[in-house]
N, CA, C, O and CB atoms as a CASP TS submission, in Angstrom:
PFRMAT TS
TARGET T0000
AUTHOR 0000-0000-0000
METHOD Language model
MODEL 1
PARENT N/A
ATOM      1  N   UNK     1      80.569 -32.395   7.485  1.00  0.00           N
ATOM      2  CA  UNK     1      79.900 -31.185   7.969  1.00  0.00           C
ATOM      3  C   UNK     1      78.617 -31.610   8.683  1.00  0.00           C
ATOM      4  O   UNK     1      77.750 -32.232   8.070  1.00  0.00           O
ATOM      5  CB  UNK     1      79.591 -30.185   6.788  1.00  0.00           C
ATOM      6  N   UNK     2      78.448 -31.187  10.349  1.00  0.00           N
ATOM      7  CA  UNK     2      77.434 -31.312  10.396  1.00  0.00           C
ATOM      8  C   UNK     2      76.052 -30.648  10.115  1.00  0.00           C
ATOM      9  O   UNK     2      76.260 -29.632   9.453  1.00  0.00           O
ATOM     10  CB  UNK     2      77.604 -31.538  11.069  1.00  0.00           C
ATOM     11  N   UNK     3      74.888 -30.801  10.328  1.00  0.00           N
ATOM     12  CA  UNK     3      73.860 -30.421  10.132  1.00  0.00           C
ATOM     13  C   UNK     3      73.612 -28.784  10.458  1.00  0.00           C
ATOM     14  O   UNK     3      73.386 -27.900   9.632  1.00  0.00           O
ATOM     15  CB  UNK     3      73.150 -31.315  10.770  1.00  0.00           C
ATOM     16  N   UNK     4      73.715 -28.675  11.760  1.00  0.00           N
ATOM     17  CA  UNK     4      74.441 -27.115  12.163  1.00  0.00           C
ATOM     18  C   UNK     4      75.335 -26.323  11.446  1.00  0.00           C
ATOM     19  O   UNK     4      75.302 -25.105  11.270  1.00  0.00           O
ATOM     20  CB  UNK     4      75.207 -27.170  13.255  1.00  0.00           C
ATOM     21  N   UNK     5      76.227 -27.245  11.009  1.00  0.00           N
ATOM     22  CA  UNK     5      77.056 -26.548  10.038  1.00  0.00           C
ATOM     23  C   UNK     5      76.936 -26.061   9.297  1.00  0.00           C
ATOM     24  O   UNK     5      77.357 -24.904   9.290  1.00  0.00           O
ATOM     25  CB  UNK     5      77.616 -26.842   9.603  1.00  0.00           C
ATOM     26  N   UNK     6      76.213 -26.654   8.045  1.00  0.00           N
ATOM     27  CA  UNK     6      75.837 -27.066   6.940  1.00  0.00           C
ATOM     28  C   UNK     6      74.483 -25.347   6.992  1.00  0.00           C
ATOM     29  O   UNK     6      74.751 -24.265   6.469  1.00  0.00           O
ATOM     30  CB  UNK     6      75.261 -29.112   6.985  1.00  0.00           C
ATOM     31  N   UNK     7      73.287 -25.643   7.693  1.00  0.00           N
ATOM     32  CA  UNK     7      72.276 -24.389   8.273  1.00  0.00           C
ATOM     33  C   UNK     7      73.187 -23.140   8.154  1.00  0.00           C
ATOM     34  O   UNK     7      72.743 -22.083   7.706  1.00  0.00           O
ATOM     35  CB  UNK     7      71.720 -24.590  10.069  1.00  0.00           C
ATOM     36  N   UNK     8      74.632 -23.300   8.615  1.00  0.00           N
ATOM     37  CA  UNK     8      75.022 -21.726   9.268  1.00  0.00           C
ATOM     38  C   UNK     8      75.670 -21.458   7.618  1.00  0.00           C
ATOM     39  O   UNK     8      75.767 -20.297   7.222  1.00  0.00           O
ATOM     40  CB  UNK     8      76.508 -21.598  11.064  1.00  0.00           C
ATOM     41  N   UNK     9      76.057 -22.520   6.797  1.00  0.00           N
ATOM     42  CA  UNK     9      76.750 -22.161   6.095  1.00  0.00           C
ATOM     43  C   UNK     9      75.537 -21.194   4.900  1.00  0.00           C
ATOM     44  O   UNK     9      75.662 -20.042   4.484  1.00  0.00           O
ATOM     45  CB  UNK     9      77.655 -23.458   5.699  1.00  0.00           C
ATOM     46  N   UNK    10      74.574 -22.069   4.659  1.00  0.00           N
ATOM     47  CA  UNK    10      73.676 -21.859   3.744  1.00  0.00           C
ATOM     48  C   UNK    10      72.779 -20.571   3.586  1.00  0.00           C
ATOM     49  O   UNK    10      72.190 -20.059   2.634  1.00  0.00           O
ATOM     50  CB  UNK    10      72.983 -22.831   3.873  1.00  0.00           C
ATOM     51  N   UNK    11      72.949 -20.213   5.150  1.00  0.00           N
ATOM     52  CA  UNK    11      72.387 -18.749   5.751  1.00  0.00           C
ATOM     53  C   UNK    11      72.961 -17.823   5.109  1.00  0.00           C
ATOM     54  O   UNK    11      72.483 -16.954   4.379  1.00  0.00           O
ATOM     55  CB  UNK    11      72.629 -18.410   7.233  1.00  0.00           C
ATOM     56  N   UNK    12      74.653 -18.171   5.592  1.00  0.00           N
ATOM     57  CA  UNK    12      75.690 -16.669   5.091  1.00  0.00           C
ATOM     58  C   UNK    12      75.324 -16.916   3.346  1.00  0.00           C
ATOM     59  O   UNK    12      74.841 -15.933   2.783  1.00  0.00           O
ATOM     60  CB  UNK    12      78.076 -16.844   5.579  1.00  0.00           C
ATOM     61  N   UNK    13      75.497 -17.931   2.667  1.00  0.00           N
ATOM     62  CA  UNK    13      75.468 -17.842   1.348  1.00  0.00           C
ATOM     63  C   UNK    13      73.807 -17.106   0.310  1.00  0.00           C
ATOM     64  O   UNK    13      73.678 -16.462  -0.732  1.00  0.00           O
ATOM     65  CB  UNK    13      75.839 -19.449   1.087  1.00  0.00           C
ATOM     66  N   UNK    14      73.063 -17.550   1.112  1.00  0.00           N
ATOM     67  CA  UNK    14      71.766 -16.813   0.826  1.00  0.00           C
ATOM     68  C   UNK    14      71.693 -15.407   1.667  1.00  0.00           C
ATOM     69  O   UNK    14      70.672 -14.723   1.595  1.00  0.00           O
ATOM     70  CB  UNK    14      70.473 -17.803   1.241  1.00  0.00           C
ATOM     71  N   UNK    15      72.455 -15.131   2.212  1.00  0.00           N
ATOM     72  CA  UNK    15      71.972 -13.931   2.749  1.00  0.00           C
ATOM     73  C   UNK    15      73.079 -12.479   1.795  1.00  0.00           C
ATOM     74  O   UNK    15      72.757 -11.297   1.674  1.00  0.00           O
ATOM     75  CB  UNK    15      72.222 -14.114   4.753  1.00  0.00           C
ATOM     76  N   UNK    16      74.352 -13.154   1.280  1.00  0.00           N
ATOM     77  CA  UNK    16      75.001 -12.769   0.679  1.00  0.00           C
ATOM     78  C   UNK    16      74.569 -12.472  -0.946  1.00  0.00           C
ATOM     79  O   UNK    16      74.705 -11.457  -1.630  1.00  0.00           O
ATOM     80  CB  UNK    16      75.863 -13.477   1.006  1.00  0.00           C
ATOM     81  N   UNK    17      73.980 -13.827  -1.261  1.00  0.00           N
ATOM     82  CA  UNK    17      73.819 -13.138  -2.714  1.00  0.00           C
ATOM     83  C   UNK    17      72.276 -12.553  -2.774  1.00  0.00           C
ATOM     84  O   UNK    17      71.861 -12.061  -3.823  1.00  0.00           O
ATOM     85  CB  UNK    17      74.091 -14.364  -4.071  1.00  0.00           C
ATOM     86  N   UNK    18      71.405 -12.636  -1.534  1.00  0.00           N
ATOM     87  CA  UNK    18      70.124 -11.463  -1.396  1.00  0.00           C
ATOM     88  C   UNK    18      70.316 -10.302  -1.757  1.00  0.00           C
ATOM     89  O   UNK    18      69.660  -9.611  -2.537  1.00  0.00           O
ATOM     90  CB  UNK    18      69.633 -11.170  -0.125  1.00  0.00           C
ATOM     91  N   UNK    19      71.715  -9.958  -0.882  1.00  0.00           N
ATOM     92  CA  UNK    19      71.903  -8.276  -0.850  1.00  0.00           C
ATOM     93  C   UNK    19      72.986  -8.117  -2.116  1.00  0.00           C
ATOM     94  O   UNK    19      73.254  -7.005  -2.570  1.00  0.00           O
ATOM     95  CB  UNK    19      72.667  -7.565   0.897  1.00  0.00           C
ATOM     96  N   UNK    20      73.504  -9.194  -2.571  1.00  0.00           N
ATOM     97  CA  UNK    20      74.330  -8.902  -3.585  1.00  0.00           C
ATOM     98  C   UNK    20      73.174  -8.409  -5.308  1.00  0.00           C
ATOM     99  O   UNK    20      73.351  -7.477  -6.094  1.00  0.00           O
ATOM    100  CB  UNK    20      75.426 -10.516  -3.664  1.00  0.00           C
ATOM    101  N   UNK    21      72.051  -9.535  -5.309  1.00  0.00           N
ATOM    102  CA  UNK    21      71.426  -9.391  -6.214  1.00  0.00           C
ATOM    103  C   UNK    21      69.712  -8.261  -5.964  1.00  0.00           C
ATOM    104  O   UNK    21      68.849  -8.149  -6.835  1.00  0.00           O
ATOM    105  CB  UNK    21      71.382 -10.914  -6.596  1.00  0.00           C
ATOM    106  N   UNK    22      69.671  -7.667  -4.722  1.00  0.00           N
ATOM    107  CA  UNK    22      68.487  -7.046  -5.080  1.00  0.00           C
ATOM    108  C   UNK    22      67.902  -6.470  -3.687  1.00  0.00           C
ATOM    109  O   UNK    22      66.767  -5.994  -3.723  1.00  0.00           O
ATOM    110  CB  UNK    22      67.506  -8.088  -5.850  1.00  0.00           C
ATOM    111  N   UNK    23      68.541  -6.482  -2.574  1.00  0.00           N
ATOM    112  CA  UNK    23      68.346  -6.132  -1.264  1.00  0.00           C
ATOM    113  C   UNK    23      69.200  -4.946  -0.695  1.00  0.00           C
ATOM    114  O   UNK    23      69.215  -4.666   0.504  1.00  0.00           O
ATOM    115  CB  UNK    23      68.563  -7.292  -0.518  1.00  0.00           C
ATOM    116  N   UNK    24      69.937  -4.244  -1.695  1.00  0.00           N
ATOM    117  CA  UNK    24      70.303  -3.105  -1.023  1.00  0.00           C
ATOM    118  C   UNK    24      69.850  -2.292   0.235  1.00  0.00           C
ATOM    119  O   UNK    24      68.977  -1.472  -0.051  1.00  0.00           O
ATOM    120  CB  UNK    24      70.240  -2.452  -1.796  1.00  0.00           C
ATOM    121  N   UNK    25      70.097  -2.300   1.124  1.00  0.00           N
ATOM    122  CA  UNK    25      69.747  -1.153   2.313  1.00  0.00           C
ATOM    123  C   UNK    25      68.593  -2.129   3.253  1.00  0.00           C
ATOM    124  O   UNK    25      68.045  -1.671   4.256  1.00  0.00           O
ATOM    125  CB  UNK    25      68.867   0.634   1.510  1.00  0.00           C
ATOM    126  N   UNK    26      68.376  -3.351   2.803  1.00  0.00           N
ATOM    127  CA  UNK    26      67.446  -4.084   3.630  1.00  0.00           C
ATOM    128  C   UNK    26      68.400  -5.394   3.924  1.00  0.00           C
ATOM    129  O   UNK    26      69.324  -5.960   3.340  1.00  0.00           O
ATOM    130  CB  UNK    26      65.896  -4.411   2.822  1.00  0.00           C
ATOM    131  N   UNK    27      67.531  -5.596   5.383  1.00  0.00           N
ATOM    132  CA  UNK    27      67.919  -6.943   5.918  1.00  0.00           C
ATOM    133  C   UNK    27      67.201  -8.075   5.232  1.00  0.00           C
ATOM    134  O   UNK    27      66.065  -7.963   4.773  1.00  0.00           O
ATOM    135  CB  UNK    27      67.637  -7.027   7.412  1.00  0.00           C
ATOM    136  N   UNK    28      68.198  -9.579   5.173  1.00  0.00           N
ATOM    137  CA  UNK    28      66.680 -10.052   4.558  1.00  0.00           C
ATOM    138  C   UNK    28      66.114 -10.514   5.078  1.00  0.00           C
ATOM    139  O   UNK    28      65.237 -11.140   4.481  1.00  0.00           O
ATOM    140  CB  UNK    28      66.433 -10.735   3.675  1.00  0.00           C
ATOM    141  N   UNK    29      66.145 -10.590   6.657  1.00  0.00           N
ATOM    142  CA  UNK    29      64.698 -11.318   7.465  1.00  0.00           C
ATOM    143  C   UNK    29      63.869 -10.371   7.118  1.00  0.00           C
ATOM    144  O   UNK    29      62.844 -10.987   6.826  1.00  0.00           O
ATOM    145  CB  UNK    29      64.622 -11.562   9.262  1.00  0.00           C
ATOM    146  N   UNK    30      63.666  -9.214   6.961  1.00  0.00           N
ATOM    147  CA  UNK    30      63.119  -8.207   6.808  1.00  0.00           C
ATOM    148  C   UNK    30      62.131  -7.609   5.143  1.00  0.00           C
ATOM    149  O   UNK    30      61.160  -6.883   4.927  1.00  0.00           O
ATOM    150  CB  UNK    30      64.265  -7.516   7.232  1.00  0.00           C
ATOM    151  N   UNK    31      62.946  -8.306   4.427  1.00  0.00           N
ATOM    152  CA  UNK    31      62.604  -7.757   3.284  1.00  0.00           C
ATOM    153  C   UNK    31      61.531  -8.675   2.809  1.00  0.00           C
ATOM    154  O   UNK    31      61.686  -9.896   2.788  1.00  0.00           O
ATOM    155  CB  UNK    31      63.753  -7.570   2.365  1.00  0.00           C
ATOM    156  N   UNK    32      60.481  -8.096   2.442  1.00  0.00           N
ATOM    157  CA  UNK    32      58.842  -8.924   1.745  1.00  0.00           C
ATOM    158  C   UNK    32      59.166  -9.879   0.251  1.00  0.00           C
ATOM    159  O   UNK    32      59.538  -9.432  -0.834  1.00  0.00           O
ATOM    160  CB  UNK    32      57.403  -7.321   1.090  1.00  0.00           C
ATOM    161  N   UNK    33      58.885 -11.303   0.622  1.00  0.00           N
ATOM    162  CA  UNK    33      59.292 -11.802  -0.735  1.00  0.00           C
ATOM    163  C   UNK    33      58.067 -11.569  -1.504  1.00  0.00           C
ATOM    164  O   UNK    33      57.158 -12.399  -1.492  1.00  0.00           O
ATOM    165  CB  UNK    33      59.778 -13.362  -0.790  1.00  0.00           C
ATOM    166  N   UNK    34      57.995 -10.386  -2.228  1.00  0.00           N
ATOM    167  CA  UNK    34      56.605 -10.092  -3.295  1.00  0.00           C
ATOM    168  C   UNK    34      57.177 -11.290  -4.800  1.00  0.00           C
ATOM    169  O   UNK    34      56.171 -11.831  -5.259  1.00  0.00           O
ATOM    170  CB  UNK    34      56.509  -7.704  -3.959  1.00  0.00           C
ATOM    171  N   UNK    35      57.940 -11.551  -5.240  1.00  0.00           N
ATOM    172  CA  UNK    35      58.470 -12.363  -5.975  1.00  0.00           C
ATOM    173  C   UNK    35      57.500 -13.805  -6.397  1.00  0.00           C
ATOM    174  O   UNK    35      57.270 -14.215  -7.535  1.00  0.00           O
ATOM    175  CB  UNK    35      59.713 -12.591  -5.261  1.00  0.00           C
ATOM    176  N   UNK    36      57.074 -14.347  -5.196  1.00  0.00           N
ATOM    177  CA  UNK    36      56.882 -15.598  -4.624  1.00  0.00           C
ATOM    178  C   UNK    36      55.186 -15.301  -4.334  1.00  0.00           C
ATOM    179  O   UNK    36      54.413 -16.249  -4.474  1.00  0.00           O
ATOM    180  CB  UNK    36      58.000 -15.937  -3.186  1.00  0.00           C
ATOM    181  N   UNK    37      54.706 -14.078  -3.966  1.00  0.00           N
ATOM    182  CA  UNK    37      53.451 -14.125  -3.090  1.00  0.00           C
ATOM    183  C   UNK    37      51.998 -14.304  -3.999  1.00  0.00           C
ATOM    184  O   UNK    37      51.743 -13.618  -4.989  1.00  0.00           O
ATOM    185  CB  UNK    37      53.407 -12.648  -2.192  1.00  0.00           C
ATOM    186  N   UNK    38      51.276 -15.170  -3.551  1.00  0.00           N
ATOM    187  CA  UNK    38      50.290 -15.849  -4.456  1.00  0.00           C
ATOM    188  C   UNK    38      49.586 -15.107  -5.173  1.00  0.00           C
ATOM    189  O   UNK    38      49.495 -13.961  -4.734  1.00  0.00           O
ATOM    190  CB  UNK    38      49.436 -16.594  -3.876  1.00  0.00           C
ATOM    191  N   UNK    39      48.879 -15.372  -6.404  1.00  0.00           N
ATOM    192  CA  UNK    39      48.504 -14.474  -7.508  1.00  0.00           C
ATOM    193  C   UNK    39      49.446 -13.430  -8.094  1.00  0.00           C
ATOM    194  O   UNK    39      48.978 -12.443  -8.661  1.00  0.00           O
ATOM    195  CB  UNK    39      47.416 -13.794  -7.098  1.00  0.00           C
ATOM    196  N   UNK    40      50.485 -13.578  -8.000  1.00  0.00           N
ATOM    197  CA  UNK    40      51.688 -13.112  -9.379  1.00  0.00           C
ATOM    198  C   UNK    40      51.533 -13.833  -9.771  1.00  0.00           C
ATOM    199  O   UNK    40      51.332 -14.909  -9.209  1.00  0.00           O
ATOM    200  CB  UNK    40      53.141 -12.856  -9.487  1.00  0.00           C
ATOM    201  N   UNK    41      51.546 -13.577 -11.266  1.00  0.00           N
ATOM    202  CA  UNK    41      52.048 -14.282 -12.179  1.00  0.00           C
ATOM    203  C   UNK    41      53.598 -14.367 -12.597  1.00  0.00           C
ATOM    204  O   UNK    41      53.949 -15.106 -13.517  1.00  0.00           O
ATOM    205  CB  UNK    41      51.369 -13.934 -13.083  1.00  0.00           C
TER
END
């Protein structure tokens, strides 16, 4: 697999279980990772 490949594959698989686990009705370029954003604990 190349490198390209490999990018396109990893996209569909993260973009799949985004909306599978918590992105309903949003895109996820779109959706704010508050999860991750500094000072949460």
């Amino acid at each position: 697999m190349t490198a390209p490949e490999h990018r396109t594959e990893m996209i569909i698989r993260f973009s799949i279980w985004d909306q599978v686990t918590d992105a309903t009705g949003l895109t996820t370029a779109t959706r704010p990772r508050t999860d991750s954003a500094p000072g949460k604990p």
